[in-house]
C-alpha positions as CSV (number, residue, x, y, z in Angstrom):
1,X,101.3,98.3,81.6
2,X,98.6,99.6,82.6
3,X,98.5,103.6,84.3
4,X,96.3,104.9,87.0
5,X,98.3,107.9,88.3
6,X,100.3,110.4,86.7
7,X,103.9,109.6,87.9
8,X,106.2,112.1,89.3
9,X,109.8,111.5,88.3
10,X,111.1,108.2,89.7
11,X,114.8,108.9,91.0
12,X,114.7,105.1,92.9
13,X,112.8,101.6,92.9
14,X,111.8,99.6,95.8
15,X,110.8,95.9,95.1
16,X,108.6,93.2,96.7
17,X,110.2,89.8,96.8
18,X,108.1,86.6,97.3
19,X,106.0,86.5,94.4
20,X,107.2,89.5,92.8
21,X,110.7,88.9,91.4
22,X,110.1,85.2,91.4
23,X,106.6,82.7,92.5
24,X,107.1,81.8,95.9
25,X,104.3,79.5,96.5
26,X,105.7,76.6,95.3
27,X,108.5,77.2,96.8
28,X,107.1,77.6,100.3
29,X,104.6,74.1,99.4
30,X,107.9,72.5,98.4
31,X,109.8,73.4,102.0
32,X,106.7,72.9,104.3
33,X,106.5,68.9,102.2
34,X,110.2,68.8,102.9
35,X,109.6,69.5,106.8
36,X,107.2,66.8,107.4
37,X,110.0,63.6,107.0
38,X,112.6,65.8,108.5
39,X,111.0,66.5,111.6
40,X,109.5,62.3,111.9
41,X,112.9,62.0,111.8
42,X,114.7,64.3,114.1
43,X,112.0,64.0,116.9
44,X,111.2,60.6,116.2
45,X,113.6,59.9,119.8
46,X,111.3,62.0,121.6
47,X,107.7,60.7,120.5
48,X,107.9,57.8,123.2
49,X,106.1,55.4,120.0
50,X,103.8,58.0,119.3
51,X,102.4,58.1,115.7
52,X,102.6,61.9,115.4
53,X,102.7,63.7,111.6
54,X,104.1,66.9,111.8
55,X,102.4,69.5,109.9
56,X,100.4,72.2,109.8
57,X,97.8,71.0,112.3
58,X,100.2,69.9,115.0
59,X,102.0,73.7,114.6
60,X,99.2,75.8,114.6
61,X,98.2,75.4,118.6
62,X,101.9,76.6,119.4
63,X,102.2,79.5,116.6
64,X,99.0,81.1,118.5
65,X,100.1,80.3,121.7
66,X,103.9,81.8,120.9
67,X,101.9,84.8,119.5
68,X,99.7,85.3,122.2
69,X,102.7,85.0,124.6
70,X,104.8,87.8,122.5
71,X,102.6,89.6,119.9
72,X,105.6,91.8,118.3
73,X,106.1,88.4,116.5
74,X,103.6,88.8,114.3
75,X,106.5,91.4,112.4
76,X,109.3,88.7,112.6
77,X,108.6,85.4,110.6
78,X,111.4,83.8,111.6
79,X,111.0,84.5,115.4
80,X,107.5,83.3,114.8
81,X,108.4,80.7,113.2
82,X,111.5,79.7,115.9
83,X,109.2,80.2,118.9
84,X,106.5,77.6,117.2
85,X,108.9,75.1,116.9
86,X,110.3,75.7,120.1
87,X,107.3,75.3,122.2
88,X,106.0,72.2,120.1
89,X,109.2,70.2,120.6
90,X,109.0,71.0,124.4
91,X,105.5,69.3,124.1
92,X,107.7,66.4,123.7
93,X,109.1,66.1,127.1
94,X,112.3,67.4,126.4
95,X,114.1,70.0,127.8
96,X,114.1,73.4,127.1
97,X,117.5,73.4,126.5
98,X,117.1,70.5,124.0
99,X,113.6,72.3,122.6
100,X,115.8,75.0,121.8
101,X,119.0,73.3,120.1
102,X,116.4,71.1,118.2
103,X,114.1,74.0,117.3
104,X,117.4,75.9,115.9
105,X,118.5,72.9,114.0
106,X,115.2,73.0,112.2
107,X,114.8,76.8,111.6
108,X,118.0,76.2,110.0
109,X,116.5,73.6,107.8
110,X,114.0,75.7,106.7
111,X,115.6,78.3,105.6
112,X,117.7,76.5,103.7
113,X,115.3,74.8,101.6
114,X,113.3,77.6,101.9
115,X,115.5,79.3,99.8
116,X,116.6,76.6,97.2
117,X,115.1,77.8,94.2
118,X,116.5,80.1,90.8
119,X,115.4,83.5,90.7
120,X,113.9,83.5,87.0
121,X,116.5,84.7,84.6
122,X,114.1,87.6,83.5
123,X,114.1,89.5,87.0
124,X,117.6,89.1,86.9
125,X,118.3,90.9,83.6
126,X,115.1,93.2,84.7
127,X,117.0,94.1,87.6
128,X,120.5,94.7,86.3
129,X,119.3,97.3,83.3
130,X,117.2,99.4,86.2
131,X,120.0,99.3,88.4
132,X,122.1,101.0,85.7
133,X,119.6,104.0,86.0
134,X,118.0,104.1,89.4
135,X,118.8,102.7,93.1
136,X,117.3,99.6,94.3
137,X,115.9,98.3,97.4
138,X,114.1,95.3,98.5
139,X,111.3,95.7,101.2
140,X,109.8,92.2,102.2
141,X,107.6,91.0,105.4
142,X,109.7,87.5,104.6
143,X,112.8,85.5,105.4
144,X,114.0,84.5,101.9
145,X,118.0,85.3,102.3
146,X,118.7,87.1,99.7
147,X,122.1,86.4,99.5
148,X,121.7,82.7,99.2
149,X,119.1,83.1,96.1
150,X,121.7,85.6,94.3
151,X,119.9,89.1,94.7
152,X,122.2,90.9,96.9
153,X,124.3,92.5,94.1
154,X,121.4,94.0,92.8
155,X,120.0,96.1,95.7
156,X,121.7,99.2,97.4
157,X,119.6,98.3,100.9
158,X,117.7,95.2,101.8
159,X,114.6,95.6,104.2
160,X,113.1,92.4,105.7
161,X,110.3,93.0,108.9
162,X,111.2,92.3,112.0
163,X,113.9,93.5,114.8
164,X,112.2,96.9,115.3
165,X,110.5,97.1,112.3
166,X,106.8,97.1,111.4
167,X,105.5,94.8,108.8
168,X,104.2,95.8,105.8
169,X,101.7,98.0,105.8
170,X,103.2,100.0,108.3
171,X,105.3,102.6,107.1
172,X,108.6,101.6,108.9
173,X,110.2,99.7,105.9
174,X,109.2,102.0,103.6
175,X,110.7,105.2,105.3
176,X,113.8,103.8,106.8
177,X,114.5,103.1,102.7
178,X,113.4,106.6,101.7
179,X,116.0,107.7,104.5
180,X,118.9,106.1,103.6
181,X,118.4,106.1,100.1
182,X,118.1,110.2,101.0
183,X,115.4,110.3,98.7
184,X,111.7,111.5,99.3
185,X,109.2,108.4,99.1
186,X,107.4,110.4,95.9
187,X,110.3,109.8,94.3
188,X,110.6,106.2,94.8
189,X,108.5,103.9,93.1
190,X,107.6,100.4,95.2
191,X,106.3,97.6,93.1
192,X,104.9,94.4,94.7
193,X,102.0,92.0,94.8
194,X,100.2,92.3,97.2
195,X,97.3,95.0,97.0
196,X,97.4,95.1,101.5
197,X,100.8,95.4,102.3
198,X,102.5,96.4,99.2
199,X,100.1,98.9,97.4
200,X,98.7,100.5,100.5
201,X,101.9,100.4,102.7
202,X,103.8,102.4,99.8
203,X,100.9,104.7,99.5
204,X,100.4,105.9,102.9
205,X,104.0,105.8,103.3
206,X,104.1,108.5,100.2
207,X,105.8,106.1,97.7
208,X,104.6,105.8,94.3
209,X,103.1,102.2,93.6
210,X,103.1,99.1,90.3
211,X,101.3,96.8,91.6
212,X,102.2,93.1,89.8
213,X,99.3,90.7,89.3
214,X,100.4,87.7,87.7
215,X,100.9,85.4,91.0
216,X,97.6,85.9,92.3
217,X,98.5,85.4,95.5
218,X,98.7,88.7,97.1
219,X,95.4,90.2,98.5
220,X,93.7,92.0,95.5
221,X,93.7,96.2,94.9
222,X,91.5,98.4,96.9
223,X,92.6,101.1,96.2
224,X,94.4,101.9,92.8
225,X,98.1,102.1,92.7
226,X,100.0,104.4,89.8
227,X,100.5,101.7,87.5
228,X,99.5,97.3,86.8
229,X,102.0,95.3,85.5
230,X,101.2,91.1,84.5
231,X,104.5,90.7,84.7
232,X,107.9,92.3,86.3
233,X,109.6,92.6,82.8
234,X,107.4,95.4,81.7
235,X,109.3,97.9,84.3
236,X,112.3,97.7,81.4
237,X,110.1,100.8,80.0
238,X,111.2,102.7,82.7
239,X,114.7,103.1,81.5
């Protein structure tokens, strides 16, 4: 552990998800591989004999065309991600009413293997010992349910982006958790990966920062957080 900034008394602990408690590259490589013969074969009705491969390059023309049609979706993954599939399928010659059952139907797939994977057994016991001393929160610009990956218990509030809420950086996550938790955000200390939305977004927002840089997947530092952790377990100091 390395330290950058003095720290003021922590009284509560906000934490990062993908790739902080747990890689979530593979994960998301793993569910986007998945996709490909799942979609061949639900549209495969519609494609009228066309040889059409789902993936990233048939998506992308509709994710910036849902975008550019509704731009608060860039704070709402899943919307994002619901819309693309939407307005591809209706490529298709469907219906809309069809474009949007099927789009649902594979939303629904994704986020179910989106989310099979074990949280490591070290974030878990990490997280149990800290919650015996501090409140936790989870602040995440993802979708990952945490309920279905077995975090809920360990988290007083759970903040994902989206449905009014600014991503990361903005401050919105950061100080709707400061409110409820009724603590001031110099008090809380966020720890996440990503040196963008993570290290700045909890600075601006007055938190305290750790910024973890195992995954090396998150942008890189600009600016120096409080403390540098290679891995989540090191926070056991703390208590």
């Amino acid at each position: 552990m390395k330290f950058y900034r003095s720290l003021a008394p922590i009284k509560a602990i906000s934490f990062d998800l993908d790739d902080t408690l747990y890689s979530n590259r593979p994960v998301m490589l793993a569910t986007e591989q998945a996709m490909l013969p799942y979609f061949s074969q639900l549209l495969s009705p519609y494609c009228q004999s066309r040889n059409i491969t789902f993936d990233k390059n048939f998506w992308r023309p509709y994710r910036i065309a849902a975008f550019k049609q509704n731009e608060a979706l860039i704070n709402d993954v899943t919307q994002l991600r619901l819309a693309t599939y939407t307005m591809g399928i209706a490529s298709l010659n469907v219906t809309a009413e069809q474009a949007q059952e099927l789009a649902q139907q594979a939303m629904a797939y994704f986020l179910t293997r989106r989310c099979d994977f074990t949280v490591p057994d070290t974030s878990l016991e990490l997280l149990s010992q800290l919650r015996a001393k501090y409140p936790l929160v989870a602040i995440s610009n993802g979708n990952v349910d945490t309920n279905a990956i077995g975090l809920d218990k360990y988290f007083d509030h759970i903040y994902h982006a989206g449905n009014g809420l600014d991503k990361k950086p903005a401050p919105d996550l950061f100080m709707r958790a400061g409110d409820e938790l009724a603590i001031p955000c110099r008090h809380i200390l966020h720890v996440g990966d990503c040196g963008y939305a993570d290290i700045i977004g909890a600075l601006r927002a007055g938190m305290q920062a750790a910024w973890l840089s195992c995954y090396d997947v998150g942008k890189p530092i600009t600016v120096l957080p409080h403390i540098e952790i290679n891995n989540v377990a090191e926070l056991a100091a703390l208590t």
